[in-house]
GUVOSE-340886 format. One record per residue: residue in three letters; x, y, z of N, C-alpha, C in turn. Coordinates in steps of 0.05 Angstrom, whole numbers, plus 32768, in hexadecimal, padded with zeros to 4 digits. Layout:
<nodes>
ALAXYZXYZXYZ
...
</nodes>
This chain:
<nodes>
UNK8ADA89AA8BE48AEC89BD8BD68AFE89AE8BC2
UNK8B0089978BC88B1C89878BBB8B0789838BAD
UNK8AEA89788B9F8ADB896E8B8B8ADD89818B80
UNK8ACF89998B838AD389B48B6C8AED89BB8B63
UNK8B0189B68B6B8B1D89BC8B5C8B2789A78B46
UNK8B1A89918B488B1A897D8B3A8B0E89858B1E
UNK8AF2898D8B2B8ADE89978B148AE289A58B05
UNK8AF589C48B0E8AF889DC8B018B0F89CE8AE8
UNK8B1889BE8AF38B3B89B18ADF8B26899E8AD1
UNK8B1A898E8AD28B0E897E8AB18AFE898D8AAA
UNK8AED89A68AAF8AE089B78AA18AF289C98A8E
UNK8B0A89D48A9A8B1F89E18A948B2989CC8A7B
UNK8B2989B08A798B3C89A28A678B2489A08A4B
UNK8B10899C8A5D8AF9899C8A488AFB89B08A2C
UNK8B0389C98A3F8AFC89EA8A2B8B1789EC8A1D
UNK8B2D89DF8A268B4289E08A178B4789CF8A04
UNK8B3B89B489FB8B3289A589E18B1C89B689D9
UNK8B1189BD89E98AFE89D189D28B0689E089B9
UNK8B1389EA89CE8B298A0789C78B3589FA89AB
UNK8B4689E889AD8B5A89DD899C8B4A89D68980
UNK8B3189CF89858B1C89BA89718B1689D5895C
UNK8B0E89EA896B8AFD8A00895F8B0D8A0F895C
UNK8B268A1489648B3E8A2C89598B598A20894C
UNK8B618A0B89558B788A09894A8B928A0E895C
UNK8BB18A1F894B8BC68A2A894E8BAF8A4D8948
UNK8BBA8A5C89608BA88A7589618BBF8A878958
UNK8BCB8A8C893C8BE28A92893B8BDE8AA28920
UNK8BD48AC389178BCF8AD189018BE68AD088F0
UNK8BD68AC688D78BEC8ABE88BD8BEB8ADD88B2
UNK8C008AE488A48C0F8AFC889D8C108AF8887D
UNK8C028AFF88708C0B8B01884E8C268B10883E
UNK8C258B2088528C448B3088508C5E8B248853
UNK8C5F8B0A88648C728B0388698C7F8AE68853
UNK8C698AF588478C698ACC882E8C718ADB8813
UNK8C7F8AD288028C848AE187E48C8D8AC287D9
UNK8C7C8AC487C78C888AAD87AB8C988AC08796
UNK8CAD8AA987878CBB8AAB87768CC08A948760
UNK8CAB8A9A874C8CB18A84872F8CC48A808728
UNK8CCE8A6287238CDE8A4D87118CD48A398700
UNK8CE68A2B86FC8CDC8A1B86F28CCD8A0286F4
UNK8CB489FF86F48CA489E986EC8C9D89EE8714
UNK8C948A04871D8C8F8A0987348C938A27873D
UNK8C9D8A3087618CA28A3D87698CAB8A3C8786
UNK8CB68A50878D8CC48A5487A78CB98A6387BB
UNK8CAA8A5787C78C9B8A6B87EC8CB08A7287F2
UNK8CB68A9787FB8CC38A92880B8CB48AA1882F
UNK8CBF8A9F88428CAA8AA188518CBD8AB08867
UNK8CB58AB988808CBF8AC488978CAC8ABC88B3
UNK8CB88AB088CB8CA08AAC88E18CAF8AB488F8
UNK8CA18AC689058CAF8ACE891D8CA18AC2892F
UNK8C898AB889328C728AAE89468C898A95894D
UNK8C948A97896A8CA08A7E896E8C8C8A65897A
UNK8C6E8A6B89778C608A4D89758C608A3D8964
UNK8C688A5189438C618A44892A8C7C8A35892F
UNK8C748A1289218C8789FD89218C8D89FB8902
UNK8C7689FD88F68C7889F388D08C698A0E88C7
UNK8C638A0C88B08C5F8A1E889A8C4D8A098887
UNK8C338A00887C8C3289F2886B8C2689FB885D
UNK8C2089F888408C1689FC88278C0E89E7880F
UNK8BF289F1880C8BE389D088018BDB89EF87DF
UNK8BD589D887CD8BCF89E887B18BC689C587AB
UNK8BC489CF87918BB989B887758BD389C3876B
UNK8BD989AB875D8BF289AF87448BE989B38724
UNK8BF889B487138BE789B386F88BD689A086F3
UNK8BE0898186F78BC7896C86FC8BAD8966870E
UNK8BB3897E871F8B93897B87248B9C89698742
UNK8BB6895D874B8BBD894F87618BBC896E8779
UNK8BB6896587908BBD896E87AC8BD3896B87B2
UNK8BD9898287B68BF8897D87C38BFD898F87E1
UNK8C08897F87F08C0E8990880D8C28898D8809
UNK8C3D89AA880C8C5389B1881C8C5089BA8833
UNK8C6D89AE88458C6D89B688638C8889BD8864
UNK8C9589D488748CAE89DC886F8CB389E78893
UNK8CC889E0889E8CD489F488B78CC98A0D88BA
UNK8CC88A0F88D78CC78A3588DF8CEE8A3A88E2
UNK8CFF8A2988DD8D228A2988D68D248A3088BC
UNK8D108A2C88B08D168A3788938D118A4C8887
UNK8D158A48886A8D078A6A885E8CFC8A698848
UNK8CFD8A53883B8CEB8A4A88238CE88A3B881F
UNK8CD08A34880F8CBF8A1788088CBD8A0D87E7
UNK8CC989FD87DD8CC689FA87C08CA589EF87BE
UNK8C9889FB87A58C7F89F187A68C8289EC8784
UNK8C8489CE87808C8289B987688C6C89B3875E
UNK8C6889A287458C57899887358C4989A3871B
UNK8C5E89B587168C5189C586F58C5F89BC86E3
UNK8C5F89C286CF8C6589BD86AA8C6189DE86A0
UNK8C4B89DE86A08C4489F186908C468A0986A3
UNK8C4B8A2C86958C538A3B86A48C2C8A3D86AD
UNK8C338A4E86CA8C0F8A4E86D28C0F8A6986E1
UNK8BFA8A7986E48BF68A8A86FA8BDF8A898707
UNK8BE38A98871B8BD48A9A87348BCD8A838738
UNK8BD88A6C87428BD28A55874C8BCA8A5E8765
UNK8BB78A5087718BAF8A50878E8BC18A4487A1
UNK8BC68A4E87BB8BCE8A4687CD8BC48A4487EA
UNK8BBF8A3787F88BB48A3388148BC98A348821
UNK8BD28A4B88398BF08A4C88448BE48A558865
UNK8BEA8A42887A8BE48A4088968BFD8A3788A0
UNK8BFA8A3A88BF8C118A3188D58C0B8A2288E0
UNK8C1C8A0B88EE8C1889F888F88C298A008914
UNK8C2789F2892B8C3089F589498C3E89D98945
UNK8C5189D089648C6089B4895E8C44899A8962
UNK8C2F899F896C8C17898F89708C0289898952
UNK8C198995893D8C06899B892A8BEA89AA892B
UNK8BE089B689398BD289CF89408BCD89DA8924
UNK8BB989EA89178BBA89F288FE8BB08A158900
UNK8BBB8A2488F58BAC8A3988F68BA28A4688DC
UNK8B958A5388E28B828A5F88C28B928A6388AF
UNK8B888A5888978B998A5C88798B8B8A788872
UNK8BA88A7C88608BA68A9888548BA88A8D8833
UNK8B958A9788288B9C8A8E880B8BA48AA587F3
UNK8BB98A9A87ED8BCB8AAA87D38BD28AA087BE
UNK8BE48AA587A98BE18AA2878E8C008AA3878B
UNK8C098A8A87768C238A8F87748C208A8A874C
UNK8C388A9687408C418A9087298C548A778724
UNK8C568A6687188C6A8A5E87038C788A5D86EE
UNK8C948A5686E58C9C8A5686D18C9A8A3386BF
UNK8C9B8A3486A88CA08A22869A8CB48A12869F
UNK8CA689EC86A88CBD89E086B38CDA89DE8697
UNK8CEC89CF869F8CF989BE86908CEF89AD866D
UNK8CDE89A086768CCE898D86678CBB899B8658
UNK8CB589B1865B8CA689C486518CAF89CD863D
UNK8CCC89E086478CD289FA86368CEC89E98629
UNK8CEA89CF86288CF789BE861F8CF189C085F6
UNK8CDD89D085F48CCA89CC85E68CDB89EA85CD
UNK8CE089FC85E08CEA8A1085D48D0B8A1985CC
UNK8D0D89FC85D88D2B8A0085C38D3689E485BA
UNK8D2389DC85AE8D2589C885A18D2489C08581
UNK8D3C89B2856F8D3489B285598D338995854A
UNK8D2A898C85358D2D896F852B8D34897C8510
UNK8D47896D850D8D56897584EC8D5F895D84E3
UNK8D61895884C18D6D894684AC8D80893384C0
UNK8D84891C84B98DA1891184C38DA088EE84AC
UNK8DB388E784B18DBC88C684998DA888B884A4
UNK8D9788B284948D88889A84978D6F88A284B4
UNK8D7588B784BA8D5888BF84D28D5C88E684D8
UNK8D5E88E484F38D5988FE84F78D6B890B850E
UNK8D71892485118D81892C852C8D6E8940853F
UNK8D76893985588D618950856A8D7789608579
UNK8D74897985708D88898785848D7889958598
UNK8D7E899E85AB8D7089B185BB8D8589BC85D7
UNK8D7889D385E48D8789E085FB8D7989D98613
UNK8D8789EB86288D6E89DE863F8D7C89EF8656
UNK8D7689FC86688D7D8A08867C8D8B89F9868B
UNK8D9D8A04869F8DAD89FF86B18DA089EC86BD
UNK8D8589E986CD8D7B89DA86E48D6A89D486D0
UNK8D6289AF86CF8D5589A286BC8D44898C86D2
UNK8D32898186C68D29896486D28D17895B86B5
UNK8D0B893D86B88D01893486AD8D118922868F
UNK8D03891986818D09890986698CF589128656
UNK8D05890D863B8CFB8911861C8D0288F48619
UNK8CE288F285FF8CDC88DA85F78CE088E085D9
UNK8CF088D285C08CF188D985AD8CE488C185A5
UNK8CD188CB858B8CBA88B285798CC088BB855E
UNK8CC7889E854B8CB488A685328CA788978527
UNK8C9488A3850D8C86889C85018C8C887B84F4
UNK8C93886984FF8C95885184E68C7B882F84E8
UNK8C93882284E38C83880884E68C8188028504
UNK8C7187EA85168C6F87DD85248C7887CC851C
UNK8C8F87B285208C9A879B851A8C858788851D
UNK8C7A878E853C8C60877B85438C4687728534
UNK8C40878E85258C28878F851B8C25879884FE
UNK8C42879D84F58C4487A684E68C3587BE84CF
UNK8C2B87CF84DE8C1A87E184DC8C2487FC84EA
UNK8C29881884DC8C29883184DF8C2788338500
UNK8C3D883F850E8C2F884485338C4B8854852F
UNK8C4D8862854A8C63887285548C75885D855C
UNK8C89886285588CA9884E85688CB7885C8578
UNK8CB8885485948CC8886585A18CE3885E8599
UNK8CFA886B85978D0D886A858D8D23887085A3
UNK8D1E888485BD8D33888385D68D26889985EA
UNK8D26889086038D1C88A386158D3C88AA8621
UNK8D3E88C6862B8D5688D186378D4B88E18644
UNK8D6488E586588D5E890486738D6489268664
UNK8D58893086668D5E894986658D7A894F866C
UNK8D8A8959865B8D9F896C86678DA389798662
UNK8DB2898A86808DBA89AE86838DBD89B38665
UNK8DBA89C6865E8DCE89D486408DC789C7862B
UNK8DBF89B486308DB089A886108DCD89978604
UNK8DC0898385F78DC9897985E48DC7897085C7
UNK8DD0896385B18DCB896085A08DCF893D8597
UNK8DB1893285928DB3890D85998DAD890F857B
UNK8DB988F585718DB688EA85568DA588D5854C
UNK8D8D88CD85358D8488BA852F8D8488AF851A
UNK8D92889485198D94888D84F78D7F886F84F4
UNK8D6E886C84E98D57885B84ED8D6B883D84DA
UNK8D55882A84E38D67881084D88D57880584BE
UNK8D5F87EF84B68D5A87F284948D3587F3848C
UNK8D3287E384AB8D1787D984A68D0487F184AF
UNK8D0B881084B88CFF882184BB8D07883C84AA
UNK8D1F883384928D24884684878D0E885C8479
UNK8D0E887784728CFC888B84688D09889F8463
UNK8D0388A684428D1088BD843C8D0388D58453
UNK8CE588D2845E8CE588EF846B8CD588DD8483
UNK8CDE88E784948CCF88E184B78CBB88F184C7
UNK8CB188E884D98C9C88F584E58CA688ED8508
UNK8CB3890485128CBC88F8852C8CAA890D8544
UNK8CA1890285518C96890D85678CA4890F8584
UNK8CAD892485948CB5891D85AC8CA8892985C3
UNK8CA4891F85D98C90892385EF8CA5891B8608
UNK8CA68933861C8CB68934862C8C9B892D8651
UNK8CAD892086658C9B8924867C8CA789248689
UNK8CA3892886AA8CAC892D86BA8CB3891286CA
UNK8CC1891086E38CCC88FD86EF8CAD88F18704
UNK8C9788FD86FB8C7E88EC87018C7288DB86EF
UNK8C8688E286D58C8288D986BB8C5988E586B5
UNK8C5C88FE86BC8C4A890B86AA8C4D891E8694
UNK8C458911867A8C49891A865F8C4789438663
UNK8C628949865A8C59896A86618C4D897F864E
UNK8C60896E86318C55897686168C61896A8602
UNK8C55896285E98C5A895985CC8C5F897385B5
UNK8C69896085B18C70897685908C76895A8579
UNK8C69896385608C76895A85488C88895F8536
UNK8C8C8958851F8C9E896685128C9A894884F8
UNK8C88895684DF8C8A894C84CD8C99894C84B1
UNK8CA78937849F8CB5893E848D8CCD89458485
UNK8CDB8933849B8CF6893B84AC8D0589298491
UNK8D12893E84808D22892884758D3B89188479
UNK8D3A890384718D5488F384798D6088EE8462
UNK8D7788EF846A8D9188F084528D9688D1844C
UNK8D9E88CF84388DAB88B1842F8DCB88BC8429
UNK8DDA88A084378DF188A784398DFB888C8423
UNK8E09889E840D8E0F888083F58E30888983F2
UNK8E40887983F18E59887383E78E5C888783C7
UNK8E78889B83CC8E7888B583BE8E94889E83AE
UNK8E9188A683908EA68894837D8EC188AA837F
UNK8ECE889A838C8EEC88A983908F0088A2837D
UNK8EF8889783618F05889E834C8F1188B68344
UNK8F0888CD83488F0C88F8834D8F1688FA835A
UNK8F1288E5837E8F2888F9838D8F4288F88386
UNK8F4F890A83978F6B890983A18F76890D83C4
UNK8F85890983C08F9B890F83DA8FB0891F83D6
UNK8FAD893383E48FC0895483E18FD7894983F7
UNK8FED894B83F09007893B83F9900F895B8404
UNK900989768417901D89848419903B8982842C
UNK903C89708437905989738440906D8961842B
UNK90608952841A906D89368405907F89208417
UNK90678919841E906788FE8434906688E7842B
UNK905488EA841D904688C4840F906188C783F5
UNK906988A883FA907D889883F0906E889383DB
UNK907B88A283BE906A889283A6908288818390
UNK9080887083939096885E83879082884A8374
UNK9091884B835F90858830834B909D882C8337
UNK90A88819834790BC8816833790BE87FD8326
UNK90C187FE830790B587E482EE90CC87D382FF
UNK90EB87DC82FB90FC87C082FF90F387AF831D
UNK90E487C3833390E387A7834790C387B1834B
UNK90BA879A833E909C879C83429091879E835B
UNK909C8799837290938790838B908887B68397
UNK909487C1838A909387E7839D907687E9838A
UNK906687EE8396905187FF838D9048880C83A1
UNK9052882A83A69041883B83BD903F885583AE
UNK9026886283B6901D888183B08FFF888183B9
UNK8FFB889983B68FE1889F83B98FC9889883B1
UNK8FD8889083948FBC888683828FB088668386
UNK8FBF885E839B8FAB884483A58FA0884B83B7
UNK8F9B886383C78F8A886883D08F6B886A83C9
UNK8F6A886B83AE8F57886B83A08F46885E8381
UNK8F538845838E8F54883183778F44881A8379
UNK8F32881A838E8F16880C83998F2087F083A1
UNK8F3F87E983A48F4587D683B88F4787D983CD
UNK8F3787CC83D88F3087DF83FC8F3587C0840F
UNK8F4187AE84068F4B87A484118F7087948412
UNK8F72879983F78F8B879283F08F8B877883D5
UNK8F80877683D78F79875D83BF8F92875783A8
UNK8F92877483A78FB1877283878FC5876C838D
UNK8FC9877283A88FE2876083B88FE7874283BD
UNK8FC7873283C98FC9871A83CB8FC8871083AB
UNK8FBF871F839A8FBD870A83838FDE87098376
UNK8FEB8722837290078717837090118707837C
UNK900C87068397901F86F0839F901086CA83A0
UNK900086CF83968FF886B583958FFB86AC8373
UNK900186BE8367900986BD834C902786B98356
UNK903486B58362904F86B5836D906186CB8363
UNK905586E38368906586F6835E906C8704837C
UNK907F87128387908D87238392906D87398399
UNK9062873B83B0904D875283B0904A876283B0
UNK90468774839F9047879683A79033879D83B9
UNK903087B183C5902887BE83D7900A87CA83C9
UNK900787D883B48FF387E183B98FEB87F483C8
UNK8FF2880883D08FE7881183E58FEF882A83EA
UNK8FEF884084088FF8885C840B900B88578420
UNK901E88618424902988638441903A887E843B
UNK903E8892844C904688A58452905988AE8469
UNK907288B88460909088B4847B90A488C78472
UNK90B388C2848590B188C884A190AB88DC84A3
UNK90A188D784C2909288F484D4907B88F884CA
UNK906488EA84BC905288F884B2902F88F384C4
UNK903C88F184E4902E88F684F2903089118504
UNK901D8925850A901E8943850F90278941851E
UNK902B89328535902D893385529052892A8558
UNK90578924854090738924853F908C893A8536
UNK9079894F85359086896D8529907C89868530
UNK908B89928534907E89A88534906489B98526
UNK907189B48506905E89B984F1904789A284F6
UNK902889AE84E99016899984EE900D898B84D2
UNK9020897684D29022895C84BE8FF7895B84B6
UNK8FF7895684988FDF895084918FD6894B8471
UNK8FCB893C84698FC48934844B8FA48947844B
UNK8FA4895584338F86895E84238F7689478413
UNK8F61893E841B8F4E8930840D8F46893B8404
UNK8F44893F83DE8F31895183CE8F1D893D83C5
UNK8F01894083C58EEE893083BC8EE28934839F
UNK8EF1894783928EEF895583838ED7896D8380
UNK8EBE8965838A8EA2896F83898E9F897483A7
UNK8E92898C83B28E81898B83CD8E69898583D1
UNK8E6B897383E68E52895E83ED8E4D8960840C
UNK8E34895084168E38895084318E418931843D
UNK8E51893984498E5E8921844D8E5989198466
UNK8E5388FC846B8E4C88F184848E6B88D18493
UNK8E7088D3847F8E8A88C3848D8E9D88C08477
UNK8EC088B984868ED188B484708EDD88A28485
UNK8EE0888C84708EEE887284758F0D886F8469
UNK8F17886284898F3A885C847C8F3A883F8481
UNK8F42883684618F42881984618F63880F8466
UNK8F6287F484748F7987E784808F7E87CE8469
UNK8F9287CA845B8F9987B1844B8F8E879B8466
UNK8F80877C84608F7E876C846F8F9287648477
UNK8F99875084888FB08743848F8FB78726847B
UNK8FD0872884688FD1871B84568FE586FE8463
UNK8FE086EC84758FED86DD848A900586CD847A
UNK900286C7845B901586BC844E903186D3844A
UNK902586F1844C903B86FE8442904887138457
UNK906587178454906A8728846A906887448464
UNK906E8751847A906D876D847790828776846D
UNK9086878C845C9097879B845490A787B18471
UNK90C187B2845C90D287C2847490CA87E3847C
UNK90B587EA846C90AD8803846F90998801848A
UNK908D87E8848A907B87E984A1909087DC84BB
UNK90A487D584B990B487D684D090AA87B384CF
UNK90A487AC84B59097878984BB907F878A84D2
UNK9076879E84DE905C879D84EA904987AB84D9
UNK903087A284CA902887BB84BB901387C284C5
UNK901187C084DB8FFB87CF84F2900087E88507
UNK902687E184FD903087FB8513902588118506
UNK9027881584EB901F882E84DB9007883584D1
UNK8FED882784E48FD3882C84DF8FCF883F84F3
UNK8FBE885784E88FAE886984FE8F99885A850D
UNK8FA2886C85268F8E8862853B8F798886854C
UNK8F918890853A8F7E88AF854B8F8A88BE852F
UNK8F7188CA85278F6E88DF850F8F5B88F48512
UNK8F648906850C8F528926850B8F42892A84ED
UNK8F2A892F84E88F30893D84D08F1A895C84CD
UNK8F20896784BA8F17898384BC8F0C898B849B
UNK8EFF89A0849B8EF589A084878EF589C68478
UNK8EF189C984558EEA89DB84548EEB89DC8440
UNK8EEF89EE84288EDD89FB840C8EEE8A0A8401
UNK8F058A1384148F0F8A2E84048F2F8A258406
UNK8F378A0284058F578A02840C8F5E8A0483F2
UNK8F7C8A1383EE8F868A1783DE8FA98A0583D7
UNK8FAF89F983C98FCA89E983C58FDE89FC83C5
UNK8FF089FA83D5900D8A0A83D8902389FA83D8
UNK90348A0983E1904F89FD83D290568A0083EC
UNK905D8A0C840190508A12841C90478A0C8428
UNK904989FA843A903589E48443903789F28462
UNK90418A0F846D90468A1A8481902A8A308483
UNK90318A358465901C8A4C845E8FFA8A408464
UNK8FF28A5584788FD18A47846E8FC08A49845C
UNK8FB78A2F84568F988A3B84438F838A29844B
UNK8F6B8A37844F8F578A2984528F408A29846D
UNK8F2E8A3284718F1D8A3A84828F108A218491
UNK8F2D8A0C84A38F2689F184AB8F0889F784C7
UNK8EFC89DE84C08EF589D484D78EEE89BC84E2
UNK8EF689B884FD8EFA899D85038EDC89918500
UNK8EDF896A84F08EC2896D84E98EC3895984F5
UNK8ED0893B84F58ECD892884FE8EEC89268517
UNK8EEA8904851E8F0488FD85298F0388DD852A
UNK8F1688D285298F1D88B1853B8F3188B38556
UNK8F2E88AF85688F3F88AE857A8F3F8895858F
UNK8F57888585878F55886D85998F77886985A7
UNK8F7A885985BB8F8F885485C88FA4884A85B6
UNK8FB6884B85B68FCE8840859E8FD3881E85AB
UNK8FD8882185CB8FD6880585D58FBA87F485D5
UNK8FA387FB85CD8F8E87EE85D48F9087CC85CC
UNK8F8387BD85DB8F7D87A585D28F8087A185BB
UNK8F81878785B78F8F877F85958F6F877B8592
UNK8F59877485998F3D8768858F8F2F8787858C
UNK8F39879F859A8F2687B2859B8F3087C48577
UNK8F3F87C2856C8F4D87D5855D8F4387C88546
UNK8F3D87E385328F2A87DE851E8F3087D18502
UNK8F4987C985068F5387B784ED8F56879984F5
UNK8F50879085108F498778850A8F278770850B
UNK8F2D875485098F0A874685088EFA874D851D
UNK8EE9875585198EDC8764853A8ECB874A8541
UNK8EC6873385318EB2871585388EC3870E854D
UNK8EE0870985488EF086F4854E8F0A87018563
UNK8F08872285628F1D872985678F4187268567
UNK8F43871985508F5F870D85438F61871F8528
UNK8F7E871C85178F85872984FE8F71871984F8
UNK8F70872784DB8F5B871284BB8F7986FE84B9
UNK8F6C86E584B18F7386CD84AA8F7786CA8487
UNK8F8486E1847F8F7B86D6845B8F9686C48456
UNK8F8B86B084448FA1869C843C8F9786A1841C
UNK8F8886A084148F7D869F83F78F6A86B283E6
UNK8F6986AF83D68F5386CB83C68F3E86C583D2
UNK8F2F86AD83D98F1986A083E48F1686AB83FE
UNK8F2286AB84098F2686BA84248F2786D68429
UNK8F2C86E784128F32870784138F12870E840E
UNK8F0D86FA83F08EF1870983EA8EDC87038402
UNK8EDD86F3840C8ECA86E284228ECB86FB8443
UNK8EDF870B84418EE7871B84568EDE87328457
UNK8ECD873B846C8EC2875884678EDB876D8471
UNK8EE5878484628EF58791845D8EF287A38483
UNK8F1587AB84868F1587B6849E8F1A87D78496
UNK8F0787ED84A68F0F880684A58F03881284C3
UNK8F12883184C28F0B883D84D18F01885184C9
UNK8EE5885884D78EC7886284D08ED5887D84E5
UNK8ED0889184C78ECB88B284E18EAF88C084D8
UNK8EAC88BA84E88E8A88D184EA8E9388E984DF
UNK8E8288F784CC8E88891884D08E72892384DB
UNK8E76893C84E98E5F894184F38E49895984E2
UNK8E37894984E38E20895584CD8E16897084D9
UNK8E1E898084C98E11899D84C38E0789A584B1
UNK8E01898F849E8DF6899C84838DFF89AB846B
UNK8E1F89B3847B8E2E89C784618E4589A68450
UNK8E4189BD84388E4E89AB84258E6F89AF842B
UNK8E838997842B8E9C899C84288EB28993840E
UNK8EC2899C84048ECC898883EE8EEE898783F7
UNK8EF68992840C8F13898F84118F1289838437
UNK8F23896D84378F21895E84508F408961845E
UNK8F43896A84768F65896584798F5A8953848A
UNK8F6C893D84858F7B892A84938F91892884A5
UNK8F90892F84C18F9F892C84C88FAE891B84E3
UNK8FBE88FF84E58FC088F984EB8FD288F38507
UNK8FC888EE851E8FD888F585348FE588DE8541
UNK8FDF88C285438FDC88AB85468FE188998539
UNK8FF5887F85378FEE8868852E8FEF884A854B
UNK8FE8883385438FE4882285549004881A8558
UNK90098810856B901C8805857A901A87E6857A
UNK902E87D88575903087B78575902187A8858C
UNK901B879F858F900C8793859F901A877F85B2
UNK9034877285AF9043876485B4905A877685BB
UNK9066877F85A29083878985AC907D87AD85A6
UNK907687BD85B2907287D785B6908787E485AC
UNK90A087DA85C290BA87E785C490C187E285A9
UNK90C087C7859A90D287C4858590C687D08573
UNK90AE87BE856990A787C68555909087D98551
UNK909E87F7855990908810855F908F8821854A
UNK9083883A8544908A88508527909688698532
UNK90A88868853E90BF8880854290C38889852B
UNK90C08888851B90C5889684FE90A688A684F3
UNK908F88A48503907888AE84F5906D88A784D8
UNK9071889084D79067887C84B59038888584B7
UNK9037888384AE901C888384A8901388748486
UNK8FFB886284968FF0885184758FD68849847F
UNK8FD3885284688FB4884A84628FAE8836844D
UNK8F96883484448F9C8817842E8F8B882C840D
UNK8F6B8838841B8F62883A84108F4F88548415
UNK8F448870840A8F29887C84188F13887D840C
UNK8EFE888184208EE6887D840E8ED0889B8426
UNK8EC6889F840A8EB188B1841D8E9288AB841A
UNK8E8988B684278E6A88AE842D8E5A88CA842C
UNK8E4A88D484198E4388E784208E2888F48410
UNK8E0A890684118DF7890884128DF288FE83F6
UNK8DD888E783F48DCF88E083D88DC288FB83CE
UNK8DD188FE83B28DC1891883A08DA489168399
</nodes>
């Protein structure tokens, strides 16, 4: 009796690897209980299991490449992300079975899901390449939830081989909401018109899609002759003195525009041993905005509207034989801008009224830097050496590349011929703050210059 009970139990274990080999998890899959939902560059299972044998949920497809892919997700859960598209797709196949905690498998049910167009895709549809100085701009948008990178190329030389090939020029991540990236090519790849290609992929780094864009023109940005302009004085700030009996006063506006952009007419009087005049603009008191109520500001008229890509404020060098005048407080760095606004438009009109508005501004560029910053970081001294310029002699001035501060304007393509200037900021002593500070709102410049689209 005890042999046959033995028998009936490994016969019995026998039929139950049987069982397992030839059936599986014996557990009827439900198509009702499964619904997909398209996004992007994929979709969302979502699923329901009441069978408390089912342990997992898994789901195997091909992706757009042609790869196998298995997801496995909780019977704790409720949906399954199912990845690997670019391109929008339908009725993808799906193989969708239950698993037990033994991994046990039970019969797939096969269904069909949609997707939407990933990131890297529809990257494609709001995207633009337009004109910019010396290369090209790419703006584009991008949905809230992004992945992947854009590859921007263009058309030029190989350095290597010196022969026609694509140049990659910058790979970046996608981001939310889009942005707008800038390209200005270097001398040795300059082209009045470009050929830029960009090709975006995914974080498997598979290419999702290309696009070209031939004949992209690029602007040349040449130095505009500011012999025409002017400087619209409406609050009558800038100090214009020229007085014959003491040669030493020369201030007004009009050396703003007199193509000494470094100071030169200054060191040469005094090395002629004459008493030095200044040369130059300075504008006081209060004729910083941030010191009044009213918002303090000079009109740059260029006379003509152009497109303008930068305006430079030139700083007299540091003349080490000569001192500063009492207008600059004997520091003549307290009264250099360090943070400037400027704005732009077409329709300002000259008043007598400097309360009254005219003019349909908009903010186009800016400089904005710390008033305490480092003495090496601030843009009027030597950026090699981080010290003042060293001029002792004419040999020394001409030998010196001139100090300014560069404002971008930002390119839109419309023409402007009226610039406000308005200044919020000057630098602070570097040594003595407290002393030799501009509590009075002095502002000087040396020289301006604009930069703006070759005709």
């Amino acid at each position: 009796m005890k042999k046959l009970i033995i028998l009936l139990l490994v016969i019995a274990g026998f039929y139950a690897c049987d069982k397992d080999d030839a059936g599986g998890l014996n557990v009827p899959t439900n198509p009702d209980s499964i619904s997909f939902e398209p996004i992007e560059g994929g979709a969302i299972m979502r699923y329901s299991i009441s069978d408390n044998r089912v342990y997992r949920i898994k789901a195997q497809y091909s992706d757009q490449y042609g790869n196998s892919v298995v997801k496995l997700a909780s019977f704790a859960n409720d949906s399954l992300l199912l990845t690997g598209f670019n391109a929008p797709q339908e009725n993808v196949g799906v193989e969708v079975s239950y698993l037990d905690e033994n991994d046990n498998e039970s019969d797939a049910m096969s269904l069909t899901f949609n997707t939407k167009a990933s990131a890297v895709y529809s990257f494609f549809d709001g995207v633009e390449v337009d004109s910019f100085w010396d290369g090209f701009v790419v703006r584009y948008t991008a949905p809230e939830y992004v992945s992947g990178f854009a590859n921007v190329y263009f058309l030029g030389t190989n350095p290597l081989t010196n022969e026609e090939d694509s140049i990659l020029l910058e790979t970046f991540p996608i981001k939310a909401g889009g942005e707008t990236r800038f390209y200005s090519l270097d001398e040795s790849q300059k082209s009045d018109y470009n050929t830029v290609f960009i090709t975006t992929e995914d974080y498997k780094q598979e290419v999702a899609r290309t696009q070209s864009w031939e004949s992209v023109e690029a602007y040349s940005r040449i130095l505009v002759d500011n012999s025409e302009f002017s400087l619209i004085d409406p609050f009558n700030l800038s100090i214009e003195e020229k007085t014959d009996n003491n040669p030493a006063v020369r201030w007004g506006k009009e050396y703003l525009f007199d193509g000494d952009i470094k100071g030169n007419q200054r060191l040469q009087n005094f090395v002629l041993g004459n008493v030095p005049p200044q040369y130059t603009f300075i504008a006081g008191p209060r004729a910083m905005q941030n010191l009044d109520d009213d918002q303090m500001y000079f009109v740059l008229d260029i006379n003509e509207a152009n497109v303008v890509g930068e305006i430079r404020l030139y700083s007299m060098l540091d003349h080490s034989r000569m001192a500063s005048p009492s207008l600059y407080n004997y520091k003549y760095h307290t009264r250099t801008p360090c943070k400037v606004t400027i704005y732009a438009c077409n329709d300002y009109i000259e008043t007598n009224d400097p309360k009254v508005e005219s003019g349909s501004w908009k903010e186009v560029g800016s400089f904005d830097r710390d008033p305490n910053e480092a003495q090496a970081d601030r843009w009027y001294i030597v950026q090699e050496t981080g010290y003042y310029y060293d001029i002792q002699s004419i040999a020394d001035m001409n030998a010196a590349d001139p100090a300014y501060m560069s404002i971008p304007i930002e390119f839109d393509g419309n023409t402007y011929r009226y610039f406000k200037i308005a200044v919020e900021d000057t630098y602070n002593d570097e040594w003595s703050p407290d002393y030799y500070n501009n509590n009075d709102g002095y502002v000087s410049f040396h020289e301006i210059e604009v930069y703006a689209k070759k005709n």
